[in-house]
C-alpha positions in Angstrom: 22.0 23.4 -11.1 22.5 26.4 -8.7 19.1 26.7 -6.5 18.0 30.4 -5.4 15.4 31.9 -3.8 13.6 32.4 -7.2 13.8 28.3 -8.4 10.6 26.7 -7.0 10.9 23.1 -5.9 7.2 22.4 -6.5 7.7 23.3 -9.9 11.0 21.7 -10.9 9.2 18.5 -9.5 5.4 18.7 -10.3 3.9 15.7 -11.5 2.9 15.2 -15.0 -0.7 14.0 -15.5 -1.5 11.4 -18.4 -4.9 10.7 -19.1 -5.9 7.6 -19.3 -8.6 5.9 -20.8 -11.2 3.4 -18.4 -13.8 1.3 -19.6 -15.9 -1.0 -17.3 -13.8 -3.9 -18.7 -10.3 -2.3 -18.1 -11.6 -1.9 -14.4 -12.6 -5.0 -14.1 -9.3 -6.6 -15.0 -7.4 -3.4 -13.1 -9.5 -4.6 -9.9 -9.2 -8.3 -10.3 -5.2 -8.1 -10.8 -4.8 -6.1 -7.7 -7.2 -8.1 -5.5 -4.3 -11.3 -6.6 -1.6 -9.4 -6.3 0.2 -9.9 -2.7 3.2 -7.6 -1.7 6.6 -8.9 -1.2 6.5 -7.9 2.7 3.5 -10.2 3.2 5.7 -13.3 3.1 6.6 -14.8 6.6 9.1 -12.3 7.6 10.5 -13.6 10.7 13.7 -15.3 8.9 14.7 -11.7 6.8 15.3 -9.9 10.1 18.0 -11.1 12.9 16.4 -9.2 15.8 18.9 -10.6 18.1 21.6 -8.8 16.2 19.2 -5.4 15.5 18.6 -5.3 19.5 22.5 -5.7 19.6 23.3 -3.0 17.5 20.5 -0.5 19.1 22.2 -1.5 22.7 25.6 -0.7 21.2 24.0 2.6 19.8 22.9 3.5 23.4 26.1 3.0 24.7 27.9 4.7 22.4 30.4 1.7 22.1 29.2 1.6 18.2 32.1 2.4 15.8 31.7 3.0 11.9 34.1 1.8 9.9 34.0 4.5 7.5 36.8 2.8 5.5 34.7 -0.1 4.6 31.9 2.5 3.7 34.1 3.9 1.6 35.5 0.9 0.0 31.8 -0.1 -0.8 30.3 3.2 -2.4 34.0 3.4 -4.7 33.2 -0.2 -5.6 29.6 0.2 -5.9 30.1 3.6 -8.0 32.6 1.4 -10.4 30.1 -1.2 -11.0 27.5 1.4 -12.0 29.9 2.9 -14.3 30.9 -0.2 -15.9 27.5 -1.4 -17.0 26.7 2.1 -18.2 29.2 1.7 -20.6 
């Protein structure tokens, strides 16, 4: 799709509205399942983030001693791209 001057964005991309019914029972249950509900990023997340390594990398970032290996970046988006094609078909 070529985009101009004359395309707007807001309208390509405005959302669609669906009514939706409420009762006081619907609401009830709607507030009661999200008054459960507990996000994944509550859990104790001290073990999903190596901080030791993440202030490594920053440091190295600082430096400028950090090198991308764009081969291996490359390598994964080919093979990731592959996979997503394979189960499409």
């Amino acid at each position: 799709m070529k985009i101009d001057s004359n395309n707007s964005i807001n309208r390509i991309a405005s959302p669609v509205s669906v009514p939706r019914a409420s009762t006081p029972e619907t609401a009830k249950n709607e507030q009661s399942a999200a008054t459960r509900w507990v996000p994944s990023s509550a859990h104790d997340g001290s073990k999903d983030i190596d901080t030791v390594r993440v202030n490594e990398l920053r440091q190295a970032i600082r430096d400028g001693s950090f090198e991308v290996d764009t081969g291996k970046i490359a390598d994964g988006l080919i093979a990731s791209a592959q996979e997503l094609l394979s189960n499409k078909g």
